[in-house]
C-alpha positions in Angstrom: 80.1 115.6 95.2 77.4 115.4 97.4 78.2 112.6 99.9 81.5 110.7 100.7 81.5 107.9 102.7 84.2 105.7 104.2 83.2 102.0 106.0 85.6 100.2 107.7 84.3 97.0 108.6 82.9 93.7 107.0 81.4 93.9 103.6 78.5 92.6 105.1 78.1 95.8 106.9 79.3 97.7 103.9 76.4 96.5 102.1 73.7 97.4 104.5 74.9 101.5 103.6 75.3 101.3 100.1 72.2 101.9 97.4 71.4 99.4 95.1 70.6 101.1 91.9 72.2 103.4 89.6 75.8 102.4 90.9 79.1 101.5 89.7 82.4 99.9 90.6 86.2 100.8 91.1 87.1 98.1 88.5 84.7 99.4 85.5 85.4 102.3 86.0 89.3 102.5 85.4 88.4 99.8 82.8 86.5 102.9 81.0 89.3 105.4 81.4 91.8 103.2 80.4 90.2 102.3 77.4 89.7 106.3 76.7 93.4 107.0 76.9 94.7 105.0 73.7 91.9 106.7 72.2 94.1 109.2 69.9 92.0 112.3 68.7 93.4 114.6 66.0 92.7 118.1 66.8 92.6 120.1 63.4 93.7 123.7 63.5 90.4 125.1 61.5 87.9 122.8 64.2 86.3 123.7 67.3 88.2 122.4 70.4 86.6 118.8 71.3 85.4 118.6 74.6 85.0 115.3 76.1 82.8 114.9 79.0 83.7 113.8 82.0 81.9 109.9 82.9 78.9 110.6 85.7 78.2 108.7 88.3 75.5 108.8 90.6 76.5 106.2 93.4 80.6 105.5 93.1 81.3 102.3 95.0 84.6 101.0 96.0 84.4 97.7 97.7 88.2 96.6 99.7 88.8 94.2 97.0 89.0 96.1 94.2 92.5 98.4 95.2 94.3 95.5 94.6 92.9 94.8 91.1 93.5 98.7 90.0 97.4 99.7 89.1 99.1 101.6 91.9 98.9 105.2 90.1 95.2 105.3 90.8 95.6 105.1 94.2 98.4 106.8 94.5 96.9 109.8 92.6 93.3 109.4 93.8 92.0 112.8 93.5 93.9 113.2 90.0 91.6 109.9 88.8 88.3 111.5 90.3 88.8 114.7 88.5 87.7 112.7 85.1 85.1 111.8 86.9 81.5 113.2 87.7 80.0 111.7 90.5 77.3 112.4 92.8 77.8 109.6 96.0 80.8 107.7 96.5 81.2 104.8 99.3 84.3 103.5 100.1 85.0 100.3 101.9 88.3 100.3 103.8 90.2 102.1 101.7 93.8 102.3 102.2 95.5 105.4 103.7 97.0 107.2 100.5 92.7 107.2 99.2 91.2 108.1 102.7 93.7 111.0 103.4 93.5 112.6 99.8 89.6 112.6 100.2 89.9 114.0 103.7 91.5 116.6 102.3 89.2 117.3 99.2 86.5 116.7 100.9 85.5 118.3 104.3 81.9 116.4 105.1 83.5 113.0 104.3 81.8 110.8 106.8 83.6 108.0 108.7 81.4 105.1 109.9 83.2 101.9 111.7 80.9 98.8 112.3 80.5 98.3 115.9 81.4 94.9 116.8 80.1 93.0 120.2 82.1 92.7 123.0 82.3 90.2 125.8 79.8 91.4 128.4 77.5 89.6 131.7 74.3 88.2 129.4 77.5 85.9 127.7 78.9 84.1 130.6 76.5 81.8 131.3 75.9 80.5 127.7 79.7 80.7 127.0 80.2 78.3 130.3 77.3 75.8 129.1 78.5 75.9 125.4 82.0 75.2 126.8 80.9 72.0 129.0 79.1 70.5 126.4 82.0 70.6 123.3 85.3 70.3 125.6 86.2 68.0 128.2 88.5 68.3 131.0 88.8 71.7 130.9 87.3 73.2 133.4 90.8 74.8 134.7 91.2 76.6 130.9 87.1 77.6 131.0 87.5 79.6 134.6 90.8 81.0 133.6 89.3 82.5 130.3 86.1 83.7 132.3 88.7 85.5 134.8 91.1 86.7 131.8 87.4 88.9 130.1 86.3 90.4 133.2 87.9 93.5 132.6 85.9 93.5 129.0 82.8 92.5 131.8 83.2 95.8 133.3 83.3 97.8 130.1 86.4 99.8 131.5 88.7 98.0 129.3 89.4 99.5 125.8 92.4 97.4 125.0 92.4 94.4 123.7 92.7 91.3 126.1 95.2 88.9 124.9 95.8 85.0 125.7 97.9 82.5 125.1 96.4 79.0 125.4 99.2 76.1 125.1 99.2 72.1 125.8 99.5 69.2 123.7 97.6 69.1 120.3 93.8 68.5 120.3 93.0 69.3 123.8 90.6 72.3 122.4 92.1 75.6 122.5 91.2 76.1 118.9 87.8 75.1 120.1 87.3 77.3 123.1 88.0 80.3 120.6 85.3 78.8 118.4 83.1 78.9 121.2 83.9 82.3 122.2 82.4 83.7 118.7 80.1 81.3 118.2 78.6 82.7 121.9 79.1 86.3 119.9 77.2 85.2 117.3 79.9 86.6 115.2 82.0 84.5 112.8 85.7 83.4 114.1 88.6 85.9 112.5 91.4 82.9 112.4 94.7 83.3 110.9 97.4 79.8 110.7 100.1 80.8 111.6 102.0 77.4 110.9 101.1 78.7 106.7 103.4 81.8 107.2 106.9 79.9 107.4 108.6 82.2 105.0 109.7 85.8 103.8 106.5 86.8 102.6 104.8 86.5 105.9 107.0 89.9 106.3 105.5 91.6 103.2 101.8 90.3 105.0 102.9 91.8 108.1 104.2 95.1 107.5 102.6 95.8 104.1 103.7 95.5 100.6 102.2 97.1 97.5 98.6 97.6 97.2 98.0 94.5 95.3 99.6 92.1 97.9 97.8 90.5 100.4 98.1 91.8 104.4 97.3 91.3 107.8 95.9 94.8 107.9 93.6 94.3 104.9 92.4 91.2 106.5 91.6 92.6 109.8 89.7 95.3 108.1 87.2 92.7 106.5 86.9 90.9 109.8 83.5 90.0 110.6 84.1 89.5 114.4 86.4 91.0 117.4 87.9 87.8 118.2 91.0 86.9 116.6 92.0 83.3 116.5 96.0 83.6 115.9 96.3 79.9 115.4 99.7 78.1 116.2 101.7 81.4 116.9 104.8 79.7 118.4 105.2 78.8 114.5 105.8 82.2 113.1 109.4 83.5 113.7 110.0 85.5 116.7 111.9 88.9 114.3 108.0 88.9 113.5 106.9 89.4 117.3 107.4 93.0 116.8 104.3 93.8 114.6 102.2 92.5 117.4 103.6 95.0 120.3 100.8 97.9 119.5 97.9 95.6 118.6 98.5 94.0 122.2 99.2 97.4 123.9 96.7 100.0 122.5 94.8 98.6 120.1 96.4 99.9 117.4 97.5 97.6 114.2 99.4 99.9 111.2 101.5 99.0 108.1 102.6 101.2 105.1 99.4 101.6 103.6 96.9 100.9 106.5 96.1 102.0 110.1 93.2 100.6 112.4 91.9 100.2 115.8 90.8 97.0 117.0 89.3 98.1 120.9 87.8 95.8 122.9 88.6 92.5 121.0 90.0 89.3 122.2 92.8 87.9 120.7 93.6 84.4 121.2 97.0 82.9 120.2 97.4 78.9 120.5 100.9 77.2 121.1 101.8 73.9 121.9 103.8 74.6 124.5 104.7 72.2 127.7 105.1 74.6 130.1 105.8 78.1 130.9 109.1 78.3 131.0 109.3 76.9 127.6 107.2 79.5 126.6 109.6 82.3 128.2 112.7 80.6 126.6 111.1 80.4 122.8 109.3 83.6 122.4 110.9 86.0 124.8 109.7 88.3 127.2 109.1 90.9 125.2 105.7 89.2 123.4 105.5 86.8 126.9 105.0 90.0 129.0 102.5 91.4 126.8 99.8 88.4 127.5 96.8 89.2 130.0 96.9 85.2 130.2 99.2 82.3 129.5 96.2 79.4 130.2 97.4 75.8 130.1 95.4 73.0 128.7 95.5 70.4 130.6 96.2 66.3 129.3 92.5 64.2 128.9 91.7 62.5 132.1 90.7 58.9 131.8 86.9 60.4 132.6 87.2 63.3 130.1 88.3 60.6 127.4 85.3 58.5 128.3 83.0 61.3 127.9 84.5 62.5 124.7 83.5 59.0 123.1 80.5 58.4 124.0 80.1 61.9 122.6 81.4 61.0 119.4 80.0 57.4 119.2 76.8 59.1 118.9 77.6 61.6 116.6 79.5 58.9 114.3 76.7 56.4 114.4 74.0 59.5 113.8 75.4 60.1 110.0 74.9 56.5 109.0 71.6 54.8 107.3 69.3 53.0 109.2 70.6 49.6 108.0 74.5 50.4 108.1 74.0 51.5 112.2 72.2 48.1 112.6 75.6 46.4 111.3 77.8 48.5 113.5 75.5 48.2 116.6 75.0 44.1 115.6 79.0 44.0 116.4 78.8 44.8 119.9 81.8 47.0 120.0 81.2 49.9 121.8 82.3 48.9 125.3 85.6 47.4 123.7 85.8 50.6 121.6 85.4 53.2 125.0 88.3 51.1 126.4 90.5 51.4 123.9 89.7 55.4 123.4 91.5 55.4 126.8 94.7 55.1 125.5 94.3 57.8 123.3 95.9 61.2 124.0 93.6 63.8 123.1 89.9 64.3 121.3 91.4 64.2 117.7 92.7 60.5 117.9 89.7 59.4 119.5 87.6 61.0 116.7 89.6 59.3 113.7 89.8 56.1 116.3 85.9 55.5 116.1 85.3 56.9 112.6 88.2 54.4 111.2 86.1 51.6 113.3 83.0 52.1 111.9 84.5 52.3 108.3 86.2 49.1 108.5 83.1 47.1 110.2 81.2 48.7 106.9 83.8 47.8 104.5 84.2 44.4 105.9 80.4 43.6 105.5 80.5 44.8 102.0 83.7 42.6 101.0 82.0 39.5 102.8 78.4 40.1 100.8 
């Protein structure tokens, strides 16, 4: 073996390391030596031995997919499947622990290489604070509060990650302000819903099942981005609490089959949560205590709604042909239309408020033609 080489990171970044030519895949690869091993060859007493060659291989790449499409006694007995092998390079893209330890152990000049991902840092807080303004409104409390909460990532002295809980009422914008933090990034949102994991086998996707099985581990491994979106984390059961309590702490995320380190990356969880005190009474002090944050979203203001529609007036009336904005701009509805966005509660109703407007004025015209 010439090279070995273990990525952990996004396959995007995977790609970038690998060659292009001459290579082949986990999945053909067992295919082949399956296939070979219900192959029965009679050996005759007065013939030569038969020899069979091992398969060669000149680039051996294993992208994270694949372990799960591969039955477990290949991973589990790595170097026992490699020895029918003859291959030259081998890349490996987050492989789990029972692969990576059996080649460290083989192999002495394996190299490791982890995609660096960006951090929060001074040449962001400017564009975060104008992205913020012009996509949320009312919030200038929540936009501070997170500017305050990443300072320590500001002053690179941080390793850990920094960990917020945003709560409020639905459709204020805390899923939002976590778009805008990786869209300021460049990098794209990791974002998990936790409202989807209401039942046992959210345990087997926390702490790790077999190989095949999805996990939160795998998952984080593939992330393209260090900030993690938890998304409605008062919905997952509180017995579950306990698999965050490293990750918050040092960094560290592990299961049965992986192990990673996740330094430096923000981790947002959304709630909808009235007040603290709710939030010390549901989830407990244990997961409360391990916040750097707890940032409240606060209810629309009367100005914040009035900006919201005027914002999405235009954006609603922009997607329309020429002729269908003259017969929604001919019924003169837009001041009525602001007024009645007041007595909406957050951005979401007044979204669906103004699109279901405009559909019906269309409709209508269409009916009456």
């Amino acid at each position: 073996m010439n090279k070995v080489l273990i990525f952990y990171g996004s396959r995007q970044e995977f790609e970038k390391l690998i060659p292009q030519n001459e290579t082949r895949n986990l999945t053909d690869v067992v295919m082949e030596t399956d296939s070979d091993t219900r192959v029965f060859t009679v050996q005759m007493p007065d013939k030569p031995e038969i020899v069979k060659e091992k398969i060669y291989i000149k680039n051996f790449i294993i992208e994270s997919s694949e372990y799960a499409g591969v039955r477990e006694h290949v991973i589990l007995n790595f170097i026992n499947f490699l020895a029918k092998l003859n291959v030259d390079n081998m890349y490996l893209h987050n492989p789990p622990l029972q692969i990576s330890n059996q080649l460290k152990r083989l192999y002495s000049q394996t190299e490791i290489v982890k995609q660096s991902y960006k951090t929060f840092s001074n040449e962001y807080i400017a564009p975060f604070s104008v992205l913020f303004d012009k996509r949320l409104k009312g919030q200038e409390y929540a936009k501070i509060s997170i500017l305050k909460s990443l300072f320590p990532l500001i002053t690179g002295k941080r390793e850990k990650p920094v960990v917020l809980l945003f709560y409020g009422d639905t459709g204020l914008g805390k899923t939002e302000a976590a778009k805008i933090l990786s869209d300021v990034l460049g990098e794209k949102l990791f974002r998990k819903q936790f409202s989807m994991f209401q039942n046992n086998q959210f345990a087997t996707y926390l702490f790790g099942g077999t190989h095949f099985e999805k996990s939160f581990a795998k998952d984080l491994l593939d992330r393209e981005s260090n900030v993690l979106l938890l998304d409605e984390f008062d919905k997952a059961y509180s017995v579950f609490h306990c698999a965050f309590y490293q990750l918050f702490d040092d960094s560290i995320f592990e299961d049965q089959n992986y192990s990673l380190e996740l330094k430096q990356s923000i981790i947002i969880c959304t709630s909808n949560y009235k007040s603290i005190e709710e939030i010390k009474k549901q989830l407990g002090n244990a997961i409360f205590s391990r916040f750097d944050a707890v940032i409240k979203f606060e209810p629309l203001t009367n100005q914040a709604k009035t900006e919201i529609a005027e914002i999405q007036y235009s954006e609603k009336l922009s997607i329309y042909a020429d002729s269908q904005k003259q017969q929604i701009e001919a019924k003169n509805i837009k001041k009525a239309l602001m007024d009645r966005c007041l007595g909406c509660n957050n951005a979401r109703e007044i979204e669906h408020l103004i699109e279901q407007t405009f559909s019906l004025i269309l409709i209508q015209q269409e009916l009456t033609q």
